[in-house]
C-alpha positions as CSV (number, residue, x, y, z in Angstrom):
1,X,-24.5,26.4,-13.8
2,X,-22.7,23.2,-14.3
3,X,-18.9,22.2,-13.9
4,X,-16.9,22.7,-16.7
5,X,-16.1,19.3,-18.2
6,X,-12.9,18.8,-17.1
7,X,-12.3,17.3,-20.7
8,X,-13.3,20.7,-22.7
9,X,-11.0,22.4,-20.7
10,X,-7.7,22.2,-18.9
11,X,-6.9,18.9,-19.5
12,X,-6.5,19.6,-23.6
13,X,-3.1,20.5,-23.1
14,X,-1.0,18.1,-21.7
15,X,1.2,18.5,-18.6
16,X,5.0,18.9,-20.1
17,X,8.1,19.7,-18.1
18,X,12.2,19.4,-18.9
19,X,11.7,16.0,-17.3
20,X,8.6,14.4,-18.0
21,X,6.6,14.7,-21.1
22,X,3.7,12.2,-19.7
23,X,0.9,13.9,-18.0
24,X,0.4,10.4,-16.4
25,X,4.4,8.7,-15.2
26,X,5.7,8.0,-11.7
27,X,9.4,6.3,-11.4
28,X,10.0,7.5,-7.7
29,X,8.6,8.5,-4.3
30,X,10.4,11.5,-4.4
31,X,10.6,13.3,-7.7
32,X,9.0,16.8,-8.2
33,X,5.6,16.2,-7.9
34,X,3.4,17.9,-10.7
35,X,0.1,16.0,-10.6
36,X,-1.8,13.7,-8.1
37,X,-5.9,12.6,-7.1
38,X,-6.9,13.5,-3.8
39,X,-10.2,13.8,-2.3
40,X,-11.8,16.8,0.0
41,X,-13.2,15.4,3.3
42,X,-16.7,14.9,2.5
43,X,-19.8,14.8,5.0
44,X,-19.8,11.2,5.1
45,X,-16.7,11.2,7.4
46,X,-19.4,13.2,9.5
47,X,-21.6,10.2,9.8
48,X,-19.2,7.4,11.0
49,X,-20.7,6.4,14.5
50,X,-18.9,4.9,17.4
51,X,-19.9,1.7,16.9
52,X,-19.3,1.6,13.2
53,X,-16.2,3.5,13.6
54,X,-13.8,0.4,13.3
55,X,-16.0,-1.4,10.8
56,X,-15.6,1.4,8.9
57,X,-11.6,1.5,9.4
58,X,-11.7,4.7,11.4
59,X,-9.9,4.7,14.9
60,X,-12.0,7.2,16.4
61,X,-15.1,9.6,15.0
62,X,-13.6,12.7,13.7
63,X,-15.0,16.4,13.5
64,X,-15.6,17.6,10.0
65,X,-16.2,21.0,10.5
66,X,-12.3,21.1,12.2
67,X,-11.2,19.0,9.8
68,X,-12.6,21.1,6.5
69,X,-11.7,24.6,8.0
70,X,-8.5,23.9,10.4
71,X,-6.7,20.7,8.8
72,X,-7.2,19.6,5.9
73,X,-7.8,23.2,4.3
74,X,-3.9,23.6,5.0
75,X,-3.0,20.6,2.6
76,X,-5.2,22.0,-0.4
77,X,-3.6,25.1,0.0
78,X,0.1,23.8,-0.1
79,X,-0.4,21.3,-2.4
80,X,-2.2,24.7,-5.3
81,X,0.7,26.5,-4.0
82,X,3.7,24.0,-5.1
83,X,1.6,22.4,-8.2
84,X,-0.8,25.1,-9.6
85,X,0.2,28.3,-7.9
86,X,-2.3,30.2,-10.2
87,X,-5.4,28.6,-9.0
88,X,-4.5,30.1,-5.5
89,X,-2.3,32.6,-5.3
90,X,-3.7,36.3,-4.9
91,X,-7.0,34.8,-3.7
92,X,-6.7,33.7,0.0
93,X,-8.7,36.6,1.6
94,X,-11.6,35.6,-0.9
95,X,-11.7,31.6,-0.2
96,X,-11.4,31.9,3.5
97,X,-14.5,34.5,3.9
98,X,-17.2,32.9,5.8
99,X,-19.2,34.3,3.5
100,X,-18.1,32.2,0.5
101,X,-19.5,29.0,2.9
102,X,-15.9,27.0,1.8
103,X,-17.7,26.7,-2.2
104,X,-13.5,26.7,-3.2
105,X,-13.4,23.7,-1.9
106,X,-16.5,21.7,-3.1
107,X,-16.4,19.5,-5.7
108,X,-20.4,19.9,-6.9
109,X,-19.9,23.9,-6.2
110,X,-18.9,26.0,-9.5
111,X,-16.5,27.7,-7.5
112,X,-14.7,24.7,-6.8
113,X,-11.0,25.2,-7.3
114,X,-10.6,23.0,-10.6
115,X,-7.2,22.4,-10.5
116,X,-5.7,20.3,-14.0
117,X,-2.8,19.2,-11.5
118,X,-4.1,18.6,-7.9
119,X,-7.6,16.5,-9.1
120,X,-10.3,15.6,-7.1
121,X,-11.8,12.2,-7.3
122,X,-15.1,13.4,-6.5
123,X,-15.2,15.6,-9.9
124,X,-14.2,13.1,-11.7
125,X,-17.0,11.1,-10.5
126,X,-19.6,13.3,-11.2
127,X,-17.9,14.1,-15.1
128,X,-17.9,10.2,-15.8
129,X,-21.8,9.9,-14.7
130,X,-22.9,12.8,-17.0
131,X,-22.9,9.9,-19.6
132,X,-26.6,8.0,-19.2
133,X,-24.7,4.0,-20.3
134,X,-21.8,4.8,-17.5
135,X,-24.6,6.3,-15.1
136,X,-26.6,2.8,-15.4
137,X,-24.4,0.2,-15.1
138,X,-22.6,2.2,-11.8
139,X,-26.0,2.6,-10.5
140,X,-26.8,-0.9,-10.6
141,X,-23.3,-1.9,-9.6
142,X,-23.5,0.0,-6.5
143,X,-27.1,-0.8,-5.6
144,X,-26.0,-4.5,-6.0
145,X,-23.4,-4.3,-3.7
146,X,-25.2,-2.3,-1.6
147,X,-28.5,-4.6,-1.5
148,X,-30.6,-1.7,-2.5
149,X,-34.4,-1.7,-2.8
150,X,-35.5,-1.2,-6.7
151,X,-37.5,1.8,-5.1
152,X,-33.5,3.0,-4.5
153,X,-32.1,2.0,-7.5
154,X,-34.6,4.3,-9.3
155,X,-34.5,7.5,-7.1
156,X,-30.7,7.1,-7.5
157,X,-31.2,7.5,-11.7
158,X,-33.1,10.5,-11.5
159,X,-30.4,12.1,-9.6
160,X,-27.7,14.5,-11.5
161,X,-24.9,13.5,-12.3
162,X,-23.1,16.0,-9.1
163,X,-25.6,15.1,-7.2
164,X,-25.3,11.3,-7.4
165,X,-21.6,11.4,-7.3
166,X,-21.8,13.3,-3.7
167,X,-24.7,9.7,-2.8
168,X,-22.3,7.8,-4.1
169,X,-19.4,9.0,-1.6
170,X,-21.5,10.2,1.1
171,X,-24.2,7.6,1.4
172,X,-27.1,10.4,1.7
173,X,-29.4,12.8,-0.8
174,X,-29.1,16.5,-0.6
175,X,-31.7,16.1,2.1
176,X,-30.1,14.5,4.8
177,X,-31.7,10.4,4.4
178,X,-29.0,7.9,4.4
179,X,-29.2,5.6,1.7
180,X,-26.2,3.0,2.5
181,X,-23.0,4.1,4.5
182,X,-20.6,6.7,3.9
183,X,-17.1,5.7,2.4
184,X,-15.0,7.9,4.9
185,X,-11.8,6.3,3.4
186,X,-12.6,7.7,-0.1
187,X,-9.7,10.2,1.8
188,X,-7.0,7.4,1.3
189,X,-6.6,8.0,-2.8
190,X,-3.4,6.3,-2.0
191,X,-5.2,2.8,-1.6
192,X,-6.9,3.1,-4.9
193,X,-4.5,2.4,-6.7
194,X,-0.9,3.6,-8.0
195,X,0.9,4.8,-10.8
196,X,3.6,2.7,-12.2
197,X,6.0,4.4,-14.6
198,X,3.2,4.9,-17.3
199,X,1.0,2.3,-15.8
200,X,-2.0,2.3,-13.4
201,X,-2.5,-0.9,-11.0
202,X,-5.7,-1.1,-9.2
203,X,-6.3,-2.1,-5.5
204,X,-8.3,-4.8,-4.5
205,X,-9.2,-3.8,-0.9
206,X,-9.4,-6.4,2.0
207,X,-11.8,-4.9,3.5
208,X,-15.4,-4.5,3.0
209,X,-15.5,-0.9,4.0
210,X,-13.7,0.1,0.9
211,X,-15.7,-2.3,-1.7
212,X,-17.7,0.9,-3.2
213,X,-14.4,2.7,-3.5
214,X,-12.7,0.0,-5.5
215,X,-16.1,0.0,-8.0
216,X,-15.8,3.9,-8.2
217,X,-12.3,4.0,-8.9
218,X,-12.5,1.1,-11.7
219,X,-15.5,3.6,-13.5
220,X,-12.9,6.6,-13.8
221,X,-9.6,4.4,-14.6
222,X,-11.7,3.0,-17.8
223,X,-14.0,5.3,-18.7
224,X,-13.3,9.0,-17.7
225,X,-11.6,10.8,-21.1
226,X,-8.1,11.5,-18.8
227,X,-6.8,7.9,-19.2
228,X,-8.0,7.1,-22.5
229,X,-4.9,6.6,-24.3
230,X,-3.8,4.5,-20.7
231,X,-6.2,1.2,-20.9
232,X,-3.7,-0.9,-22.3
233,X,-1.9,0.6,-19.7
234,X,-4.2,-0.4,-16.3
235,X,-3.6,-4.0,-14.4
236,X,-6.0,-5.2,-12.4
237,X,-5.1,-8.9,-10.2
238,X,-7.3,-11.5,-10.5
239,X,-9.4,-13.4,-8.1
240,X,-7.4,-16.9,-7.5
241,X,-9.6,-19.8,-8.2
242,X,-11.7,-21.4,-6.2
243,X,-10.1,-19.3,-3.4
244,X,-14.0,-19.0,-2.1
245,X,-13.7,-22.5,-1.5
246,X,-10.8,-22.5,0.7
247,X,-11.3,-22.2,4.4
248,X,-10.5,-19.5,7.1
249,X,-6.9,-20.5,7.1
250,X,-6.4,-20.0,3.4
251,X,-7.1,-16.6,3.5
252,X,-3.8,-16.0,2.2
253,X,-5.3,-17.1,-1.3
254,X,-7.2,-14.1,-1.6
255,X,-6.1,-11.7,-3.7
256,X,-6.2,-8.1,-1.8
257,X,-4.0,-5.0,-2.6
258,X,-4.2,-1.6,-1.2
259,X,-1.7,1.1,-2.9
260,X,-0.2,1.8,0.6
261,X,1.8,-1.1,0.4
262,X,3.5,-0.6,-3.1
263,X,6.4,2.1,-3.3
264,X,8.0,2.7,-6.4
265,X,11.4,3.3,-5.9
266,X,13.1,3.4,-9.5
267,X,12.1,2.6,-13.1
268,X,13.5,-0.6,-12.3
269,X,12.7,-1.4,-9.0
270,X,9.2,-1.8,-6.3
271,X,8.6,-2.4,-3.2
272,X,5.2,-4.9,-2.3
273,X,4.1,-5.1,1.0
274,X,2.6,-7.7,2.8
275,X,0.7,-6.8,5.5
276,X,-2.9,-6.7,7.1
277,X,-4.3,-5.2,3.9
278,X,-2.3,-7.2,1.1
279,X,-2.3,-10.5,0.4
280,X,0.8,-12.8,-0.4
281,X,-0.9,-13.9,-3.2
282,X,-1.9,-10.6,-4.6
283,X,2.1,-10.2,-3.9
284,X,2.8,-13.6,-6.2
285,X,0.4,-12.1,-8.6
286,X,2.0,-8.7,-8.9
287,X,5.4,-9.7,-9.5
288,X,4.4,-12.1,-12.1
289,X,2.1,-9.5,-13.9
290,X,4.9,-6.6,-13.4
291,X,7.7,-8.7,-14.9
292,X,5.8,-9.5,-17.9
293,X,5.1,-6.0,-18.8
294,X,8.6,-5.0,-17.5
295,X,7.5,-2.6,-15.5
296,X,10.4,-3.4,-13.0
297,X,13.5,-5.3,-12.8
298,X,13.4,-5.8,-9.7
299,X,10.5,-6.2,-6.9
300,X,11.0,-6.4,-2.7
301,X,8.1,-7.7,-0.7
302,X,8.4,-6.5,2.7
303,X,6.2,-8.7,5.0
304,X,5.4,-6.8,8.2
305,X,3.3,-8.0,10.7
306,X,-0.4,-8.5,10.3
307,X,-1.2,-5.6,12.9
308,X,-3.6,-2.9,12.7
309,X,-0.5,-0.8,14.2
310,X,0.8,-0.8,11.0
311,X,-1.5,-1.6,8.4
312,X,0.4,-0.9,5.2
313,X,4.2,-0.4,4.9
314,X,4.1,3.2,4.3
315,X,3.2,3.5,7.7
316,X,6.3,1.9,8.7
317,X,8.8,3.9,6.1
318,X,8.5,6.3,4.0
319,X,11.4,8.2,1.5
320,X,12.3,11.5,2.4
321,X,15.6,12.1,-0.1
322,X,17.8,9.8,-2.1
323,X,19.9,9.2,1.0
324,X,17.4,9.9,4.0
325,X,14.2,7.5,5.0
326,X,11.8,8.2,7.8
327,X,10.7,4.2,9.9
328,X,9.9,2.8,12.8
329,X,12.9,2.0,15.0
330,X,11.0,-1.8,16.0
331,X,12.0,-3.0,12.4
332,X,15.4,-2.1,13.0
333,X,18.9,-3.5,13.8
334,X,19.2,-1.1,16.5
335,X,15.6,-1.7,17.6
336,X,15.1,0.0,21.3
337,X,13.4,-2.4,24.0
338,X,11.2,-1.6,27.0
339,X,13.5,0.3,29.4
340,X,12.2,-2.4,32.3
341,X,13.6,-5.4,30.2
342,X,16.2,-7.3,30.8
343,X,18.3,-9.7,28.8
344,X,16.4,-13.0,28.9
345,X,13.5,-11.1,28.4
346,X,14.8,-9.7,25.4
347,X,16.1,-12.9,23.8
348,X,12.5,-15.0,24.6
349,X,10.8,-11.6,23.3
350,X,13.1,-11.2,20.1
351,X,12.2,-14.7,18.8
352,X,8.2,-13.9,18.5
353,X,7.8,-14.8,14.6
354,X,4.7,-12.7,14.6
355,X,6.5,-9.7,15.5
356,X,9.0,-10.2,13.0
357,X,9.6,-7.9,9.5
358,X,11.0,-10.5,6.4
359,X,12.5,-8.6,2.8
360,X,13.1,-11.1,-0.1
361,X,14.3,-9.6,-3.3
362,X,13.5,-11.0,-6.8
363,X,15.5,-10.2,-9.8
364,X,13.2,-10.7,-13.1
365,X,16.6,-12.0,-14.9
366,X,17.0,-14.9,-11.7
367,X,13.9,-15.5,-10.2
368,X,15.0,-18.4,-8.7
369,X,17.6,-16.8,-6.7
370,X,16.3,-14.3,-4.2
371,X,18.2,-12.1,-2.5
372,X,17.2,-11.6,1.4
373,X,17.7,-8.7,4.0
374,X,17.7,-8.8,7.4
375,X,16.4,-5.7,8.5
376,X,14.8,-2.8,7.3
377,X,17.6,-0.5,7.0
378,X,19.7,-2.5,4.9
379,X,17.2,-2.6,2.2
380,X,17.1,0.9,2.4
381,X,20.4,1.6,2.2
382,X,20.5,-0.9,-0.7
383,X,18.2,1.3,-2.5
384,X,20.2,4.4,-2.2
385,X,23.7,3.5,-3.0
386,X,22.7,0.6,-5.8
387,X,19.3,2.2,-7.6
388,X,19.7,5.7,-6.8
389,X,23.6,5.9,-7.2
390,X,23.5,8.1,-4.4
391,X,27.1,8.7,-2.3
392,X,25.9,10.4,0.6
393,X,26.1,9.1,3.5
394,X,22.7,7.0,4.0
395,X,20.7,9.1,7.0
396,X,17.6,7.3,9.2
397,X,14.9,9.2,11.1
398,X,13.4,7.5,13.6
399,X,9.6,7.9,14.6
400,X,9.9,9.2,18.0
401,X,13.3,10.1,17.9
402,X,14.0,6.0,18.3
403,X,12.6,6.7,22.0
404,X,10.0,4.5,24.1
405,X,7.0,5.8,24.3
406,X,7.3,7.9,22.0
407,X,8.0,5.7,18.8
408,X,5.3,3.9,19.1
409,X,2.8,6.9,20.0
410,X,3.7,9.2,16.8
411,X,4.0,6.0,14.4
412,X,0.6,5.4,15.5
413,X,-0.1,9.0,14.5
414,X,1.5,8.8,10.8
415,X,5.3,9.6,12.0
416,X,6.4,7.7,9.0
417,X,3.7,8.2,6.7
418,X,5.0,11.3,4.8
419,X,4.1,12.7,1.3
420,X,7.1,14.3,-0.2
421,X,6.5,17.1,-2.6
422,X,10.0,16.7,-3.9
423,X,13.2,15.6,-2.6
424,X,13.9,16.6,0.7
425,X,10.4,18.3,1.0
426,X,7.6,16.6,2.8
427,X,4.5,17.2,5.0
428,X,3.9,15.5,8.1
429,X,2.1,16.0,10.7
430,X,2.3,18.7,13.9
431,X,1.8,16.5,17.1
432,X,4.8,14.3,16.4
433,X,7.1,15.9,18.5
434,X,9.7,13.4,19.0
435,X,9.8,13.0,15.3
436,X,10.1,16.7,14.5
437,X,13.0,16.6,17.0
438,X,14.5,14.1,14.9
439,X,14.3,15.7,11.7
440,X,15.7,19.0,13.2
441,X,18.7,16.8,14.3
442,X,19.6,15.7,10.7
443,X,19.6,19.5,9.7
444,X,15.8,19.8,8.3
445,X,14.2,23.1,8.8
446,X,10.9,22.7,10.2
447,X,7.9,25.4,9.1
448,X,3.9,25.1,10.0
449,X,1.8,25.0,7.0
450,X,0.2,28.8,8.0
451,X,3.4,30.2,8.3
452,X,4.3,28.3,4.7
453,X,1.6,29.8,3.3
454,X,1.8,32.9,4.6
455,X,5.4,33.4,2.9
456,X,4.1,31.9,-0.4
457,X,1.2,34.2,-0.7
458,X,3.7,37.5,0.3
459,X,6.3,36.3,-2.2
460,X,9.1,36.2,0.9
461,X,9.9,32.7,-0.9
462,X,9.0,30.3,-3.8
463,X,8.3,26.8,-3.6
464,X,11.1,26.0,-5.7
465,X,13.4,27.4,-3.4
466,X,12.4,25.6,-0.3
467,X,14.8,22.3,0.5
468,X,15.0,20.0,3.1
469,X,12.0,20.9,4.8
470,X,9.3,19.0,7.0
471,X,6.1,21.0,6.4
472,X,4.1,20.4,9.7
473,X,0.1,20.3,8.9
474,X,-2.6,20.8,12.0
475,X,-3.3,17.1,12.8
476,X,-6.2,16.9,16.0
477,X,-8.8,15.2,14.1
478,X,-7.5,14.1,10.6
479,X,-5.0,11.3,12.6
480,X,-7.9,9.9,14.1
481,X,-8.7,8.5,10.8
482,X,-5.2,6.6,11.0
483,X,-3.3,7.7,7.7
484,X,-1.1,10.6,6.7
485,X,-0.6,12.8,4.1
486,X,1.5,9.5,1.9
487,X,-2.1,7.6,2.4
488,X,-4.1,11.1,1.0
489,X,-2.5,11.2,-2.2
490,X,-2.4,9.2,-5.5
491,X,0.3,10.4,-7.7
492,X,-0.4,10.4,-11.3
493,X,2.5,12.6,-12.3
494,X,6.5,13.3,-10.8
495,X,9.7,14.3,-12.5
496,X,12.1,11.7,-12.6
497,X,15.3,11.7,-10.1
């Protein structure tokens, strides 16, 4: 029996709430979340190889299995629980029989949770393909990027449309042969792209590894039945000319963008990183593009340093409440140095540009007239008292407690990189200890996922109820993959603040 089209059924009736009458709007990082695109680990992250493993943008070859049953199992579950309780609630014992061989949580599988609120990319893949003219061109656009045989490009047509979706992410048929790699990132919904207030602005990944991802994401942005009444409303950068012509050093020419590096903070105001994966020009472009449909008032780029350590700037910072952020102590004013260091050692080491973190500010009414910040914090603290009118005192958490080692250890294992399901409420990861430590100092409660769950599902409390909580989610194999639960979610839909 085939899936329900996702059309036909649950997504007739719009998403309303006291707040938000849009089933596709996003003005914060924090605001009740109510709708967002992830995607269930597939058995492509089975197939990354040690040797492809960095190619490929993974740190280290992860265990599916472990990650499917143990880790990632505990994210689906919370996330039904706070967004579509009904989808989950009642049922545990049933999806966790062995018996049932995990079909809740497959995609091509008509058991497949469904859920009009928490929607998987994969799904919507597999809706789009079901028409023959959609199922053409992305055959031929993936077999072109792929330098498929026509032998390929055939068998690939006579697939279904599930069953070419799951190639398409996986890089194998239902028999095991590999076709063309996996996309293991396909995980990272976060990168595709990102909601804007009631617009949607696509990545354009640096990397090669995440070329068929970009393709795949374009299809369902302008052709699945969901954002119809949003193409007006999707921006995608353009190439800069000529920039194929410029050599090695002009790489900063090419546009790239990955949705890790763009927070929105406010109606009014965004933050654009610059980092390893984005481009200052795709920056330049941005701003331009984003104060012409007045998207934004305001835009900070925050250029961090080109390091794999960091990536994109949500694994520096992330928003936890109005008033409280989670960083990375190295970017600021009261940065902590090597315990062994003294102070010349300090001053030669503090004056490494490389290492250095820059914040300009542009204003779409002065644009000539940036405004600069020296550090981190003060941005932040910018933000809370002069967009979110907040008067609370402004609180930092420090990854690692602000403590060497250990800052550098858990930012390295997503510390920072923290998805909040509303103010105050966010999941992180379990092996940070340093960082738990820190949130239990500024008066968070701290609760595993199981023990979450368990509550939930026995009615001893309600996901409304909970505040100011870090939700700690089992993390042995899914950090190996270097992104947290910020990087495994795409937010189409959150209250506003």
């Amino acid at each position: 029996m085939p899936p329900v089209p996702l059309t036909q059924t649950v997504f007739n009736c719009v998403f309303m709430s006291k707040n938000n009458p849009h089933k596709l709007y996003v003005s914060s990082e924090i605001g009740t979340l109510r709708r967002l695109l992830v995607h269930s680990p597939d058995s492509g992250l089975g197939k990354v190889v040690p040797s492809k493993a960095q190619d490929w943008l993974f740190e280290d070859i992860v265990h599916l299995d472990t990650i499917r049953r143990k880790e990632y199992d505990f994210y689906t579950k919370i996330l039904l629980y706070f967004l579509d309780p009904k989808k989950i609630k009642g049922k545990l014992k049933e999806i966790d029989d062995e018996k049932n061989d995990r079909c809740f949580y497959k995609p091509d599988d008509e058991q497949f949770f469904r859920s009009e609120n928490v929607i998987e990319l994969q799904w919507l893949l597999a809706e789009i393909l079901n028409d023959h003219e959609i199922k053409l061109k992305l055959v031929a656009s993936v077999c072109a990027i792929e330098n498929c045989s026509y032998d390929t490009q055939k068998k690939l047509l006579g697939l279904s449309a599930v069953g070419l979706s799951k190639t398409f992410i996986t890089g194998s048929l239902d028999n095991g042969k590999m076709l063309f790699a996996p996309i293991p990132n396909f995980i990272f919904t976060r990168d595709i792209g990102i909601v804007i207030n009631d617009h949607v602005l696509l990545n354009k990944p640096a990397k090669k590894a995440r070329t068929r991802e970009a393709l795949i994401a374009k299809y369902i942005f302008f052709t699945h039945p969901f954002f119809k009444e949003y193409q007006d409303n999707i921006i995608e950068l353009s190439d800069t000319t000529y920039h194929f012509l410029l050599p090695k050093e002009g790489d900063e020419r090419k546009v790239t963008l990955e949705g890790g590096d763009v927070m929105v903070i406010s109606r009014d105001h965004l933050l654009i990183g610059v980092s390893e994966r984005t481009s200052m020009e795709a920056a330049h472009q941005a701003i331009n593009v984003l104060f012409e449909k007045n998207l934004a008032k305001k835009i900070s780029i925050v250029k961090i340093p080109k390091k794999r350590d960091y990536m994109h700037i949500d694994t520096v910072f992330t928003q936890v409440k109005k008033n409280v952020w989670v960083m990375l102590g190295h970017f600021s004013k009261k940065a902590i140095k090597h315990e062994d260091a003294d102070p010349v050692q300090r001053i030669l080491e503090g004056g490494k540009k490389e290492d250095k973190l820059k914040i300009i500010q542009f204003k779409k009414k002065d644009i000539e007239n940036p405004k600069t910040f020296d550090n981190l914090e003060d941005l932040l603290v910018d933000i809370s008292e002069n967009d979110l009118n907040c008067n609370e005192k402004v609180k930092f958490i420090y990854s690692g407690n602000n403590e060497f080692p250990f800052d550098a250890r858990e930012q390295w294992t997503d510390s920072c990189n923290l998805l909040a399901l509303k103010e105050g409420v966010v999941l992180g990861y379990d092996r940070n200890d340093k960082t738990v430590e820190a949130f239990k100092e500024k008066g968070f409660e701290i609760i595993k996922a199981a023990a979450l769950i368990d509550q939930l599902e026995k009615g001893k409390t309600k996901a409304e109820d909970i505040k100011d909580t870090l939700i700690l989610m089992p993390s042995a194999e899914l950090s190996r993959a270097r992104g947290g639960f910020h990087c495994m979610s795409m937010p189409l839909l959150r209250d506003e603040i």
